[in-house]
C-alpha positions as CSV (number, residue, x, y, z in Angstrom):
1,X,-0.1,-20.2,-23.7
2,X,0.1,-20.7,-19.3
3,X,-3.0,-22.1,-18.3
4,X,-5.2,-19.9,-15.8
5,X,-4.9,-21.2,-12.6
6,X,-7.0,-19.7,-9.5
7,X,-5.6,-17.2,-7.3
8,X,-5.4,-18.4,-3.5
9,X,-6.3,-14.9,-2.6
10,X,-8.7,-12.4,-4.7
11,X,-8.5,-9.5,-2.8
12,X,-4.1,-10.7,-2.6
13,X,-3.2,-7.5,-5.0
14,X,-6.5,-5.2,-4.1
15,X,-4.9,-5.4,-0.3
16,X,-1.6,-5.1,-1.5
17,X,-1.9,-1.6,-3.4
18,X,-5.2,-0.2,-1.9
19,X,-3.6,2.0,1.8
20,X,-2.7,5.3,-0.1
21,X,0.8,7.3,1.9
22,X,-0.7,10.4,2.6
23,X,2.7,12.6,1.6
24,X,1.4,11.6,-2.0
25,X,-2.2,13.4,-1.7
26,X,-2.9,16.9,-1.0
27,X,-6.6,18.3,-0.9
28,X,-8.2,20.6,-3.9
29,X,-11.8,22.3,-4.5
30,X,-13.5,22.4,-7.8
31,X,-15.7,24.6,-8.9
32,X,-18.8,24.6,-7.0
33,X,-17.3,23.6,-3.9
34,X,-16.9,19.9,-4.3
35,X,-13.7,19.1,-2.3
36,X,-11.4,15.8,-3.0
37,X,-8.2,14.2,-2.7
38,X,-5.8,14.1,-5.3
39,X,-3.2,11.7,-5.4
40,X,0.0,12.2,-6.8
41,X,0.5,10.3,-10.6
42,X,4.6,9.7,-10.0
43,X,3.3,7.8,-6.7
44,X,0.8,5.6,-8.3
45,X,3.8,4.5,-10.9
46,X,6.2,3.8,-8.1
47,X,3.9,1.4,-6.5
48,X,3.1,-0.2,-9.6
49,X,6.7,-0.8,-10.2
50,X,7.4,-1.9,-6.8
51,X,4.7,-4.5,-7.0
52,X,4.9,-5.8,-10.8
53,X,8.2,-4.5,-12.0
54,X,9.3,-1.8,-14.0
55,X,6.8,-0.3,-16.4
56,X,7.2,-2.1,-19.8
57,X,8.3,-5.4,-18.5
58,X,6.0,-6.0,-15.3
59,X,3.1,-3.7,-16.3
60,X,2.1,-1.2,-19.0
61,X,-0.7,0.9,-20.1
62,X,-1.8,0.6,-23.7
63,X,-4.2,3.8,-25.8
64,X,-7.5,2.3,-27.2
65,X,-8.7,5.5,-28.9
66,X,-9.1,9.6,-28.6
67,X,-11.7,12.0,-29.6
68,X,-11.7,16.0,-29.3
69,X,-15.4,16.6,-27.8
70,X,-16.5,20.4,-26.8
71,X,-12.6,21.7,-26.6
72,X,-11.5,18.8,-24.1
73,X,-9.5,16.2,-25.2
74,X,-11.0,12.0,-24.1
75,X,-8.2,8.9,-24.5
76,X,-9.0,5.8,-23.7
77,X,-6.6,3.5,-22.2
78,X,-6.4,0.3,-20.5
79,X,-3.6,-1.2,-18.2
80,X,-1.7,-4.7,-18.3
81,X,-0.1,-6.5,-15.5
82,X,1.7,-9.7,-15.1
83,X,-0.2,-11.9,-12.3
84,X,2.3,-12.3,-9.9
85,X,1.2,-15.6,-8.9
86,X,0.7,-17.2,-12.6
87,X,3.2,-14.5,-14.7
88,X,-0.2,-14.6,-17.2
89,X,-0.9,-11.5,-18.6
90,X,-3.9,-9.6,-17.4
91,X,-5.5,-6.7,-18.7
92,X,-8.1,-3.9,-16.9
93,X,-11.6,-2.3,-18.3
94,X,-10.8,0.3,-20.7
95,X,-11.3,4.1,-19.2
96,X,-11.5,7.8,-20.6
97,X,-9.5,10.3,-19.3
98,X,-10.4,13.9,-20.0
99,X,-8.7,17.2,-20.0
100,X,-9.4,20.9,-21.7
101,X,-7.9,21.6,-24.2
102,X,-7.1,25.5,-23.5
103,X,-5.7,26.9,-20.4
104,X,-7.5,30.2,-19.3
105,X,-5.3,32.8,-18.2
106,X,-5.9,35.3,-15.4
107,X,-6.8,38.1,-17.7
108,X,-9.9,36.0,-19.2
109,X,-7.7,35.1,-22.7
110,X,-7.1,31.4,-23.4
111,X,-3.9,29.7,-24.5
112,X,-3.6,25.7,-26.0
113,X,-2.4,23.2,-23.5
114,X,0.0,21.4,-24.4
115,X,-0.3,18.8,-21.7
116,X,-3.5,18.3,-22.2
117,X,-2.9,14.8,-23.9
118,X,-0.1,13.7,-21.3
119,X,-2.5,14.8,-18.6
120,X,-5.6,12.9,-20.2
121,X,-3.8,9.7,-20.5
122,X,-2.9,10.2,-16.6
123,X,-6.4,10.4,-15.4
124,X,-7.6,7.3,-17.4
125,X,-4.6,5.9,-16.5
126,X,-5.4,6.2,-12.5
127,X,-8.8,5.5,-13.4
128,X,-7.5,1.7,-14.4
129,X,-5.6,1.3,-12.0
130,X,-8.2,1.6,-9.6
131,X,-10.1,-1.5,-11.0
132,X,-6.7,-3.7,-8.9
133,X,-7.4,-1.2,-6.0
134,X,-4.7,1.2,-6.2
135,X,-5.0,4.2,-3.2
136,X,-8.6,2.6,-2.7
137,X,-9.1,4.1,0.7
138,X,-9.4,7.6,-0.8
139,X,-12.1,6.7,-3.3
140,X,-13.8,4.5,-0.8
141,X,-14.0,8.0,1.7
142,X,-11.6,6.2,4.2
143,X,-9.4,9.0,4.2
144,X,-12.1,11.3,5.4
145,X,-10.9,10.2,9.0
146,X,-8.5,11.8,10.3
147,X,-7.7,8.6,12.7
148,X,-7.7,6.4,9.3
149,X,-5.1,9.0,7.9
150,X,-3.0,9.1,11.2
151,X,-3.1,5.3,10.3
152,X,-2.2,5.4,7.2
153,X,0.8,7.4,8.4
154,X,1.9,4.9,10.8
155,X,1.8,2.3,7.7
156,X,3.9,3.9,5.4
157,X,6.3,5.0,8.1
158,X,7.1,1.6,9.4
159,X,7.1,0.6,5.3
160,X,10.2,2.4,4.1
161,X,11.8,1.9,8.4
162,X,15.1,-0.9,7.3
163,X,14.0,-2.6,10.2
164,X,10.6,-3.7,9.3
165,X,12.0,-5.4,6.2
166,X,10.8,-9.5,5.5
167,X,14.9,-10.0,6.3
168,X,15.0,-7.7,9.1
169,X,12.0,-8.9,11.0
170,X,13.1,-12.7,10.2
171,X,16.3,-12.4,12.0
172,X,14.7,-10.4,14.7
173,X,12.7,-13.1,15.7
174,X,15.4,-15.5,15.3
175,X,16.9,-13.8,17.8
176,X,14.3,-13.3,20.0
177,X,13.7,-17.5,20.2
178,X,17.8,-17.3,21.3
179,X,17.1,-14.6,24.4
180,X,13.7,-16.6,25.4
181,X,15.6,-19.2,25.9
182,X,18.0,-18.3,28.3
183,X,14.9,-16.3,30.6
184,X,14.4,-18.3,33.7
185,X,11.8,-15.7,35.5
186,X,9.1,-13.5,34.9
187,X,11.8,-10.6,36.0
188,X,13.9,-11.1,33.1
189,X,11.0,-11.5,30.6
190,X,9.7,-8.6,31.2
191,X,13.2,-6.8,31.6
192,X,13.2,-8.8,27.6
193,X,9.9,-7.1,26.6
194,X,10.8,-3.5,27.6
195,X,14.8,-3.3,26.3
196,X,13.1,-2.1,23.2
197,X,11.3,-5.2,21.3
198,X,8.1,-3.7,22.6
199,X,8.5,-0.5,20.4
200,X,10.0,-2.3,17.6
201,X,6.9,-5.2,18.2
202,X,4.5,-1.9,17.6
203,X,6.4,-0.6,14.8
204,X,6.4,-4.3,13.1
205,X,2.6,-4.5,13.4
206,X,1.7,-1.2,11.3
207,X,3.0,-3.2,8.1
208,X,3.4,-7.4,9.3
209,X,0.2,-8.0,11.9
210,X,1.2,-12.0,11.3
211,X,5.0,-11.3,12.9
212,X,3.8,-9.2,15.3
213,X,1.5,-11.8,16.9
214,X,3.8,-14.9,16.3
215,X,6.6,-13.1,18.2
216,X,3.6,-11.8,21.1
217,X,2.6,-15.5,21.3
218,X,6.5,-16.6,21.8
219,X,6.7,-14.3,24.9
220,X,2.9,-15.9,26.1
221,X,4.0,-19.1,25.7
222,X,7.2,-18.7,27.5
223,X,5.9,-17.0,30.6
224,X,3.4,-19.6,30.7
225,X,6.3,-22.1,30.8
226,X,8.0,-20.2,33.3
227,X,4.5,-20.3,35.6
228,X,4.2,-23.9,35.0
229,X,7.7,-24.4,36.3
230,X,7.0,-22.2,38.9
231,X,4.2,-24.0,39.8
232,X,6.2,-27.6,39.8
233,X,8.6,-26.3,42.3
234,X,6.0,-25.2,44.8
235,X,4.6,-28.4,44.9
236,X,7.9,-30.6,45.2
């Protein structure tokens, strides 16, 4: 069996799954008036998968135990993961799900469910998942503000835009060194800045804020080169 080994980072996969897209929740009211978020189950699978791999081989979900309490229906689950750092195997806290067992029709009679069971699973399910941080910002009341949300937007936006990519952004600033290069004024750095890597600098920082300040810094450090020579010539 692997050895353990540390992880450089604890919060590495809480931070990776916990900004929630906001096209995957839609607000409900329960009885009583309390008013939440729900988040969308076929979401929280896709970023799962996209983070560990397909269900089954990356990560999994395994039932501990049911019980039939007062015509609702409690499973017990608990999700695996592989560490993506170590490959061990990792499991979360065992939680209930729970769903009625009957479905009450708008003329008062009742009628089984029969996804009561698929629908309890679900909710413990989500409830594990939580425990890595998946679509934290919603539990955590985050996306009570509508700022956070307009945020959140942004985030998932620049996510799934091609040119935002690891590869994308790489060869970006690639290119960006090559252009610097042949700038010899502040005129032409700034004529740099505004042919559209300013907008595509914004759009990299909702999902990369490390890229977006190593390629700020380049254009800093260049215009202070340019000053500096600048400054040389004035005083030969």
């Amino acid at each position: 069996m692997a050895k353990s080994t540390p992880q450089s980072d604890p919060m590495a996969i809480w931070d990776s799954l916990k900004r929630t897209d906001p096209k995957a929740t839609k607000p409900f009211t329960r009885a009583g008036g309390f008013r939440g978020t729900q988040i969308d189950p076929a979401w929280r699978l896709q970023i799962m998968t996209e983070t560990f791999g397909p269900v089954g081989r990356g990560w999994g979900y395994e039932q501990l135990e049911w019980t039939v309490v007062e015509r609702m229906i409690f499973i017990c689950v608990r999700v695996w993961y592989l560490d993506p750092e170590t490959g061990e195997k990792c499991w979360t806290g065992p939680q209930w799900g729970g769903t009625e067992i009957v479905r009450r029709n708008r003329d008062g009679t009742e009628r089984p469910d029969d996804e009561c069971f698929k629908m309890s699973i679900t909710d413990a399910v989500g409830k594990c998942l939580l425990q890595l941080g998946l679509a934290a910002d919603v539990y955590l009341g985050q996306f009570d503000d509508s700022k956070y949300r307009e945020e959140a937007e942004l985030y998932w936006n620049a996510r799934s835009n091609p040119e935002t990519q690891p590869a994308a952004v790489e060869a970006f600033e690639k290119e960006l060194r090559r252009k610097l290069e042949d700038v010899v004024d502040l005129d032409g750095l700034d004529a740099l800045w505004r042919s559209g890597v300013a907008a595509r600098v914004r759009e990299i920082g909702h999902v990369d804020r490390a890229a977006q300040q190593r390629i700020t810094t380049l254009f800093s450090r260049r215009k202070a080169e340019i000053l500096d020579a600048e400054g040389a010539q004035e005083a030969a």
